[in-house]
N, C-alpha and C positions, 0 to 999 in steps of 0.2 A: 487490352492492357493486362499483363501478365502480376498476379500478385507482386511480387518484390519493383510493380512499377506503381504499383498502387499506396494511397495513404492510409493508416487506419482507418477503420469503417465508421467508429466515432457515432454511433447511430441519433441523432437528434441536436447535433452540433457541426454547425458547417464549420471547416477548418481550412481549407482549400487557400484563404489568404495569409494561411496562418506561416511565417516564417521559422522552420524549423534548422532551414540551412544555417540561417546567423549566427556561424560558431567562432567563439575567441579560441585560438590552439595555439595561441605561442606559447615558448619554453618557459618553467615556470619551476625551480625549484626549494622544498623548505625543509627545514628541518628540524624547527619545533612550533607549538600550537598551543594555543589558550584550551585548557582539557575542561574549564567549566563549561557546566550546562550540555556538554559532548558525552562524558560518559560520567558513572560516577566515581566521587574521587575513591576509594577503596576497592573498583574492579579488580577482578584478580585476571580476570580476560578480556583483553583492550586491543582498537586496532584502530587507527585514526588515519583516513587517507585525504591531505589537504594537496590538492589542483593534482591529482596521480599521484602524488609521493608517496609511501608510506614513513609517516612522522613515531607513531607511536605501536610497538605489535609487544606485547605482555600475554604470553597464554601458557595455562596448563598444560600437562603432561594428555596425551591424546587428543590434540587438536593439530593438524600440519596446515598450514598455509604457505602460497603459490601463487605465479601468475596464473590467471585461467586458460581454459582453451578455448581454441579458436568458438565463438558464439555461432549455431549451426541453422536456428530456427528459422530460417528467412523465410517471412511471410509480407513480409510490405518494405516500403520505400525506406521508412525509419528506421525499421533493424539493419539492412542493406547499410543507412549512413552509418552507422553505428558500429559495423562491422569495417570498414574504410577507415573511421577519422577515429576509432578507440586512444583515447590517451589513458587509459587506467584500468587495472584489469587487477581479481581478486578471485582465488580460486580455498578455498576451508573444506575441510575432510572433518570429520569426526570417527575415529576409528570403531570398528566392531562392538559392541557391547559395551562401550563407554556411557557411563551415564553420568553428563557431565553434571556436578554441586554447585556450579556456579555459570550466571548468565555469559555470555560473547555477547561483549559490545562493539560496534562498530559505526566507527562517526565517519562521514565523507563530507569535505567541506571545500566548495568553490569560490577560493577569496579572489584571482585576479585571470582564472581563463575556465572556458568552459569545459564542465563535467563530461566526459563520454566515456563512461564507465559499463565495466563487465564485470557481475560478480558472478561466481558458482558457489552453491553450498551442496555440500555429499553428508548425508547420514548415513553410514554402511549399517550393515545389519544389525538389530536390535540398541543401535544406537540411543540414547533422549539426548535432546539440548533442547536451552530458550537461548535464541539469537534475537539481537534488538539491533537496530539498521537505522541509523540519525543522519539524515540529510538537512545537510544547511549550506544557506551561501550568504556571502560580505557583499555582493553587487548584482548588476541586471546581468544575465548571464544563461543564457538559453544552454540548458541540458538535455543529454540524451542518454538513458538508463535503461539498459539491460538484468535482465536477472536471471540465473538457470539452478531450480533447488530440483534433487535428487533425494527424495525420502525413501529405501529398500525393507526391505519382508523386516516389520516387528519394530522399527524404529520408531519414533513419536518427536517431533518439533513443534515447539511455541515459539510463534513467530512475531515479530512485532517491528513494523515499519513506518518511521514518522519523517513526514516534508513536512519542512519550513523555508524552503527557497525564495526569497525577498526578490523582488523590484520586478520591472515591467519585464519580464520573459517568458521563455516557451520553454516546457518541459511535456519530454515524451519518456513515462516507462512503461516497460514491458517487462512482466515478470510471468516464465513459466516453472509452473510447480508439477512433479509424479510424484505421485503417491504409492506405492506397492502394495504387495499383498501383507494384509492386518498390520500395515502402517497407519500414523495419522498427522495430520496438520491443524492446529489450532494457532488462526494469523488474525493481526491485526491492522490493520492500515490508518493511520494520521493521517490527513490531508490538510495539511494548515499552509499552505504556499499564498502568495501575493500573485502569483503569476496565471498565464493559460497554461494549461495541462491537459493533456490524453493520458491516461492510466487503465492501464491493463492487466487486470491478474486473473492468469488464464491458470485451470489446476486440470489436471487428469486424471482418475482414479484407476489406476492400470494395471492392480493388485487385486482378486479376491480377498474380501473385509476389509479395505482400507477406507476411510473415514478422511474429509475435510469440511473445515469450519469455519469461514472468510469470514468476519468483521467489517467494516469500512466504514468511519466518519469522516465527514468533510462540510469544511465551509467556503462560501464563495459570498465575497462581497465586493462595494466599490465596481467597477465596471469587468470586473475576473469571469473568465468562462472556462468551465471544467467539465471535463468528460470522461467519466468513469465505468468502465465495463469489468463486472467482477464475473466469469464464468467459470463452472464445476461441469464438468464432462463424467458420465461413468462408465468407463472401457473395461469396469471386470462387472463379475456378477456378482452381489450381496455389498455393494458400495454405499456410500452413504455422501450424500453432500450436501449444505447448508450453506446460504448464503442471508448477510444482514449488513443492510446497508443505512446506515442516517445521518442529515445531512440537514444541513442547515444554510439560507438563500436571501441575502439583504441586499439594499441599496439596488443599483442598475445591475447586479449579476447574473449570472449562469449557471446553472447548476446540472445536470442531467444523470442519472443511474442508469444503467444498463442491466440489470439481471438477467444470466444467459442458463437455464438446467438444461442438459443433454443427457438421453437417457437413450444410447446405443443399443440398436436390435441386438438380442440374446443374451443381455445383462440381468437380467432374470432378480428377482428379489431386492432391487436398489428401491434408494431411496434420493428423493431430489427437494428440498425446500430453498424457499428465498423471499425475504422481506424488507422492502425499502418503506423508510418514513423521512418525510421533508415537510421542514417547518420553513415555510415563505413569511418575512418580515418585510414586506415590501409590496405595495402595488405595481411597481416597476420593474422586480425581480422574475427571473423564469427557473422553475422547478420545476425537473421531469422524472419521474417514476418510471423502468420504461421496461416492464417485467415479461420475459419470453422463457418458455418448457419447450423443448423441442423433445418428444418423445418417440423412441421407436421399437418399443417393447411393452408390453401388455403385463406383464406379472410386477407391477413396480408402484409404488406410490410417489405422487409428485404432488408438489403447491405452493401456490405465490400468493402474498398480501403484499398490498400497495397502498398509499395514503400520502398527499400532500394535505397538510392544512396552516393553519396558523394561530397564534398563541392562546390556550385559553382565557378569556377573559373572566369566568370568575373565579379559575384560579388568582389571576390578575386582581379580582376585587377584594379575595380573601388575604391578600398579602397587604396590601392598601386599606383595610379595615384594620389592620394592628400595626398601621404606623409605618410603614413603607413605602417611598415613593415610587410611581408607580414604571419608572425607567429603571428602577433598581429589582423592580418585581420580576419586570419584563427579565431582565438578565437572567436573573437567580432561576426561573423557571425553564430559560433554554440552556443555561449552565446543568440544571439537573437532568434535562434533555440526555444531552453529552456524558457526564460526569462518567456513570458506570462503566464506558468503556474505556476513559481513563486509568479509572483504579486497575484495570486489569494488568498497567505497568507495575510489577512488582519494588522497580528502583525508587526510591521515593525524589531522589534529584532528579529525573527524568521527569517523574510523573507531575511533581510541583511544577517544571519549567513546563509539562504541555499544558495542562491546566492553565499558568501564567497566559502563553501562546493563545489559548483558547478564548479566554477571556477579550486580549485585546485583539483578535477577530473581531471578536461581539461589538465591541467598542464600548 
């Protein structure tokens, strides 16, 4: 079987039943949208794309947007669909040495057919931006997401990506990131969906000095199984890449990490870390940790920590000694779990509605 015959590789999560074809593509057009809880209200850089349309685009001077091009990475079955049934497609430039003053937001909302979106984002030379990317949906609605970010020599992106895709469906993305030389990446990933998911955020470091720094939380409750593979590759020499994943696993769910370091022969002076932590609330729940280095150069430092456990209990007692019950302990203490990579939303409308989101996960 030829890669683009193949499905993600998904390592510790059988998917094979898993119905990915089930896509709604009728025609589907709008043209305006409830902008609460989507971006916030005083954005000065807004871009709202509800079932393909574009509803809302507000941007500064130095930002061009476009449809993309054609998506090229074919590595499995899913990009393959993805590239065939695209109904939405988003292509952002950030010109030369602009450093944008304010965030690009971008909300994508699938209220009555399925998402099968392409986005690119380009940072040309000595660029900075922080891009924030809100995925939501109104119904069960199996998506299929694409992503291709471009970071070149001196540029720097804060990146931040949050799912909240509701009701019983199948979501596949794939996002790959370059990093160039003495560029950087600083991402964040939300995983707050109802649904099954494969998520993948593949990065390259293909630049001499370039730096990335992958985040990922995620919760999986109720009968939901999620598979997430976050991997840093270093294709130049004196790279650096960082990976931190936490994640939290109730009721009947699924939960699984993938941590993939890649450290190419004659990359000479990299550096490779990565740390997942998962908190199991459940005897019924399955949390996987599932950390690989793949090294093939000698002058380099690499390392992984792993840890599933579950909540401490005399944290538990301490909260319950001064008058707290002790389901509200339990909360408060996987909430502070979580919290700090919330804050790193600078929006406070955003960051209140993930926190809100967050919460009722937790239930």
């Amino acid at each position: 079987m030829s890669k683009t015959d193949a499905l993600p590789l998904a390592e510790r999560t059988n998917i094979k039943d898993w119905d990915f074809t089930n896509l709604t593509l009728k025609e589907v057009t709008h043209n305006s949208v409830d902008k609460s809880n989507l971006i916030p209200e005083n954005a000065k850089n807004a871009i709202i794309i509800v079932d393909g349309s574009v509803v809302v685009k507000d941007l500064q001077a130095g930002i061009s947007i476009e449809e993309s091009k054609e998506y090229s990475n074919l590595e499995n079955r899913l990009i393959t669909l993805n590239k065939e049934k695209a109904n939405s497609k988003l292509s952002i430039k950030v010109e030369k040495n602009k450093k944008m003053d304010e965030p690009i937001y971008i909300a994508y909302v699938a209220k009555e057919r399925s998402l099968i979106h392409q986005t690119e984002i380009t940072l040309e030379q000595g660029a900075e931006a922080n891009i924030v990317e809100n995925f939501k949906s109104e119904a069960s609605l199996n998506m299929n997401i694409l992503s291709k970010v471009n970071i070149f020599a001196n540029a720097n992106l804060e990146s931040s990506v949050i799912n909240s895709l509701n009701g019983e469906n199948t979501i596949y993305y794939h996002r790959l990131t370059e990093v160039h030389a003495d560029a950087s990446l600083d991402s964040s990933n939300f995983i707050l969906n109802d649904s099954n998911l494969v998520f993948e955020d593949f990065t390259h470091l293909v630049g001499k000095g370039s730096e990335a720094d992958v985040k990922t939380v995620a919760i999986s409750d109720k009968k939901q199984k999620q598979n997430i593979t976050v991997r840093i590759e270093n294709l130049a020499p004196h790279s650096n890449g960082n990976i931190v994943n936490y994640g939290v696993v109730k009721d009947d769910a699924h939960l699984a990490f993938n941590g993939i370091g890649k450290i190419h022969k004659g990359m000479n002076a990299g550096d490779n870390q990565q740390e997942s932590r998962l908190l199991n609330l459940s005897k019924t729940a399955e949390a996987i940790a599932n950390p690989f280095l793949l090294i093939d150069e000698g002058d380099i430092t690499a390392g992984h920590a792993a840890s599933i456990g579950q909540i401490d209990e005399e944290q538990v007692y301490y909260l319950m000694s001064r008058g707290m019950p002790k389901i509200e302990a339990e909360k408060l203490i996987v909430t502070g779990f979580l919290t700090p990579f919330a804050n790193s939303i600078k929006s406070k409308t955003l960051r209140e509605a993930l926190l809100t989101s967050i919460e009722e996960k937790l239930g």
